[in-house]
N, C-alpha and C positions, 0 to 999 in steps of 0.2 A: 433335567427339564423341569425340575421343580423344586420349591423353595418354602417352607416353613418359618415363621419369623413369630414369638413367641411372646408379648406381654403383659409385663408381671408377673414374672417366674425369672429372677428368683427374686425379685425387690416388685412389689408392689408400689402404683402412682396412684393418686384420683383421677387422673385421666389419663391411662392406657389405652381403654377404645379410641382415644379419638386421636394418641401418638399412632395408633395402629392405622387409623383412617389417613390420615396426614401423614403417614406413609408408605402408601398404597397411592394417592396422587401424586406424591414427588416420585414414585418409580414411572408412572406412566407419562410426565413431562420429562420426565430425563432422557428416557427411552424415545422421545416422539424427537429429541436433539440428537441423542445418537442414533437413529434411524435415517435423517438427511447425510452422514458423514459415511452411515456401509453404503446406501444408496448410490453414494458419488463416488466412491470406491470400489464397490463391489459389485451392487448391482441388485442387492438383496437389503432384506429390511426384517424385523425382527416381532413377532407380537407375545403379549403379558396378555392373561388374565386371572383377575385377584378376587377371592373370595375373602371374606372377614366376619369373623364370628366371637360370641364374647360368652363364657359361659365359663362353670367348673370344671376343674379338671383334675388328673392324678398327676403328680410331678416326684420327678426325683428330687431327692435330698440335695441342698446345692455345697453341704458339706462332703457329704461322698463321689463329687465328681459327677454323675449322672445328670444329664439335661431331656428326658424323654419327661414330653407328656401326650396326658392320653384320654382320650373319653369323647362321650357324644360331640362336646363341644368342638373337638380337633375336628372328627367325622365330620359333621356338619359343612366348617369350613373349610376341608375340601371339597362338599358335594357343591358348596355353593362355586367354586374356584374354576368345577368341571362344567357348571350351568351357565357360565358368563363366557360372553362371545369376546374376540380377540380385541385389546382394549378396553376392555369392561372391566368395572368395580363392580361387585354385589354385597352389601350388607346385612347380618340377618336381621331376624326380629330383635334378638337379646342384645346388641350393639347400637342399632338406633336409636333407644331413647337415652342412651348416651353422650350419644352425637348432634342430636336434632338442631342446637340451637347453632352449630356450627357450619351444617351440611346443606346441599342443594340437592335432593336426590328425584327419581322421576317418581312417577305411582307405583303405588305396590302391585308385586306379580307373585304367583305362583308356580311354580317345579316340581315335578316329581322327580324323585331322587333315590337312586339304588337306596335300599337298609330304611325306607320308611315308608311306611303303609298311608300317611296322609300327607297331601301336597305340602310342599314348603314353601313358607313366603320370603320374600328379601326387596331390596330398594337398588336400585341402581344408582352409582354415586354418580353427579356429576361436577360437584365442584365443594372444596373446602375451603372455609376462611380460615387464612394464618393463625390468625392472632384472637378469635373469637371462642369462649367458654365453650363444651362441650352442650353446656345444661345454664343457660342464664341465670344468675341470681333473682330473687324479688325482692324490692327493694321500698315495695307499694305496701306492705300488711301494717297495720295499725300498729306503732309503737306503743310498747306496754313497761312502764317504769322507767328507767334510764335516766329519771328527771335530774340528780345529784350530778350525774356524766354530762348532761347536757348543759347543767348550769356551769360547769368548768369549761366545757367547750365554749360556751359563748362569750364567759366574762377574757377567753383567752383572745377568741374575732374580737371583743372590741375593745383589748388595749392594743390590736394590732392595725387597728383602725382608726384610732385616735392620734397613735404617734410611732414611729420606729422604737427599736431596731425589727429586724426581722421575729415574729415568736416560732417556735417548733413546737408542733401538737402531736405526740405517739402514743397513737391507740394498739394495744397488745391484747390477742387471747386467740384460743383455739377456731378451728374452721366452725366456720355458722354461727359464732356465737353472739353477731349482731355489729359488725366496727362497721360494715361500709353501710348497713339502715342506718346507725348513729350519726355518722356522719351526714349521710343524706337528709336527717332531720332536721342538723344544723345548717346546713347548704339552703334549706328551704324558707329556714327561719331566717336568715340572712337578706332575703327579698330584697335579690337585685344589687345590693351595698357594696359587694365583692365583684371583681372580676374571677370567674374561677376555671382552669387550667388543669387538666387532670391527664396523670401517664401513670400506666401499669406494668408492672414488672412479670416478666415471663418465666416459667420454667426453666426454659430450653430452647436451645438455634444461635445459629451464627450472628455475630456481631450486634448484641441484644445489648452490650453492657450498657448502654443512653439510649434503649430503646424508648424507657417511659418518658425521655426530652423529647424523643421524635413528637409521641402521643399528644405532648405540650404545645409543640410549634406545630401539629396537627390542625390541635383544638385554637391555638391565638390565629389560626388564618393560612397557615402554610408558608410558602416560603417565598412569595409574592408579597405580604403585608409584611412580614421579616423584615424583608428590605425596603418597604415603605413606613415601618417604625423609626427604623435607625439611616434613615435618610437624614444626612445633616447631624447625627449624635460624631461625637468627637469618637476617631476609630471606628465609627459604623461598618464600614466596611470589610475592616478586619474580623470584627464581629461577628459577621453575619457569614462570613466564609470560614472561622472555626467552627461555628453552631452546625452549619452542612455539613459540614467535613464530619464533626460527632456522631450525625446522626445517620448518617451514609448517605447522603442527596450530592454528596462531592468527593470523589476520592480524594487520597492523603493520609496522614496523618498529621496529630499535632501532640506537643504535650501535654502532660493532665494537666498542668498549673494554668496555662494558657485557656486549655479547654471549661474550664473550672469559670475562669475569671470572665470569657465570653458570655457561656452560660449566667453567671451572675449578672453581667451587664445588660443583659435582654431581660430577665427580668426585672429588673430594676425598673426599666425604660417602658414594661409592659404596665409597671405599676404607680405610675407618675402623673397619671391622669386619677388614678382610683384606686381603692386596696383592692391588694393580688393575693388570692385560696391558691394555692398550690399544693397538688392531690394526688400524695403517691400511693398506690396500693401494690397490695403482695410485697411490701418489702422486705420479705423472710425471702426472697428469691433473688434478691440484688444482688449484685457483683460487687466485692470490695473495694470497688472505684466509685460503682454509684452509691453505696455506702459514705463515703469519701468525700462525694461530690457535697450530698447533703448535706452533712457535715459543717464544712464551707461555707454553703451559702448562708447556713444558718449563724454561724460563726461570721462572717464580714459582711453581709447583707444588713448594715446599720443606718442604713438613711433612707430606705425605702418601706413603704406598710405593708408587709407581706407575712402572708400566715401558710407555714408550710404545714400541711399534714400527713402524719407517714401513718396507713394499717398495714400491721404485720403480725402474724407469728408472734406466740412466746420465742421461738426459735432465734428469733434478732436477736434478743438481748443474750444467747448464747454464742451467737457469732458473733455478736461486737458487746461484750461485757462495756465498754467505757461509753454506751450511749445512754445509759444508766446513772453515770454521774452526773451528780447535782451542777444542773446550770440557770442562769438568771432567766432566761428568755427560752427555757426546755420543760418542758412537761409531758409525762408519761403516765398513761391513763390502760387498765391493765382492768379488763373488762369480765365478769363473775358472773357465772349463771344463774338465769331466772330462777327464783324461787318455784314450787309447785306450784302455787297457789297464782302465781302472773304466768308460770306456761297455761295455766288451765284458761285463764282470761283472756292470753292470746289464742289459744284454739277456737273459743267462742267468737272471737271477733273472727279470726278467718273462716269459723264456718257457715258466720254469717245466717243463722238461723237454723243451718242442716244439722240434725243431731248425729254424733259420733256415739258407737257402742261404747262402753266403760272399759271392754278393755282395748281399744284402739288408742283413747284415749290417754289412758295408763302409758302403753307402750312409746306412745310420741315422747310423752314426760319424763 
């Protein structure tokens, strides 16, 4: 009658709480579909409820076979698990601020709960987005140095602007260390001259591989202006029914080369009126088709003004060593950390007057 589901043990994610959360919703829509089918059957119906907790713990070795873990943090979520009425998600304190920017949850309540002497608090879930960070980026704090990055960013916009073929911009470095603020400074400094188009690549889930194209034909309008761009283009049609079919808005399938070639066609036709930013992020999480894909467009995309930008991972370039080699219209921009002396500048600027102790300060640095 009960069920323990464990993450990050034994591989740690950056976001585990919220594969934990976003799995905790898909049991409860799965269940509310197999609930209509015992109902018409049987005559019974079945209820969950999920408590979820994020904390330290003791774990076995995952060399010795052992999968037990153990500590407050397990206790907890089950006290939380026994406190939530049938249907119910409950999350704790140490989980939410994980989750926040993803979650819908109701106000906070309090539980007592067998083994703790003071009330415990948690949030009732009531709805996650798919596709939405656990913890949003800021993407607003004052840029501090970058000036040498930015001048190669820009002089790359405008020979992509000036005349074909396609350029490829690949920004590489560790998490945080500033590619998508870079980027965003360039996008701003652009004022308006681009059309720009942006898909993100995901960890994890089913049929993601051209999820960042969906994000694409999202952001140009959906799939309504799709087929009022390529009204009247030579093969429009076909077009616009491989791009669906890529993105799941059509069942099917098609092949990559076809797939590949539609996809370049809509952008081309999206960029024919104005130069096209196209704006991948997380490409350390691509599939080697979307790998692939980019590739391509970059590679035969010769007659239209478009400026692809991929941020990713050092990790890319270990999964595709040949995106590294030297090409005419390729650039790869491989991003180094602040000096002491610009983190300490950027602190001052984020804190905006408030003084930080010396060693808080230290420790950010």
């Amino acid at each position: 009658d009960e069920v323990m589901a464990v993450f990050g043990v034994p591989t740690v994610h950056e976001d585990d709480a919220l594969r934990a959360v976003r799995t905790g919703m898909a049991m409860k829509r799965h269940l509310a579909v197999l609930n209509r089918e015992l109902r018409a059957t049987w005559g019974v119906t079945l209820a969950c409820r999920i408590g979820i907790n994020t904390g330290e713990v003791v774990a076995g070795g995952p060399g010795t076979g052992q999968t037990f873990v153990t500590g407050d943090a397990v206790n907890l979520a089950k006290r939380l698990e026994q406190a939530a009425a049938p249907g119910e998600i409950l999350i704790g304190m140490a989980t939410y601020p994980l989750v926040r920017d993803a979650v819908t949850v109701g106000r906070r309540e309090q539980f007592s709960v067998k083994g703790k002497r003071e009330p415990v608090s948690a949030f009732r879930l009531q709805d996650v987005d798919a596709t939405a960070a656990g913890v949003m980026r800021r993407l607003d704090a004052p840029l501090v140095d970058r000036e040498v990055e930015l001048r190669l960013l820009q002089a790359t916009a405008d020979a992509s602007e000036r005349e074909p073929p396609c350029q490829l911009f690949t920004v590489v470095g560790p998490a945080g260390i500033g590619k998508s603020r870079l980027v965003t400074e360039l996008l701003d400094r652009l004022d308006g001259r681009f059309r720009r188009l942006r898909g993100r690549c995901l960890p994890y889930g089913e049929a993601i591989t051209f999820w960042p194209v969906r994000g694409i034909v999202d952001e140009a309008g959906g799939e309504e202006a799709l087929a009022a761009l390529l009204a009247g283009v030579e093969d429009g049609v076909r077009i616009a029914e491989l791009v669906r079919t890529a993105v799941g808005q059509t069942a099917g399938a098609a092949a990559a080369e076809e797939t590949f070639w539609a996809i370049r066609r809509m952008l081309e036709e999206l960029a024919r009126d104005r130069p096209l930013v196209v704006f991948f992020d997380d490409v350390h999480w691509a599939s080697p088709t979307l790998l692939d894909l980019i590739e391509y467009l970059a590679g035969w995309m010769r007659d239209a003004r478009v400026l692809i930008l991929v941020l990713a991972r050092s990790e890319l370039l270990e999964l595709r060593p040949t995106w590294a080699t030297p090409r005419a219209n390729a650039t790869i921009l491989a991003l180094e950390p602040l000096s002491d002396a610009e983190s300490d500048l950027l602190l001052a600027r984020l804190a905006d007057g408030v003084g930080l102790p010396a060693e808080t300060r230290e420790r950010i640095v």
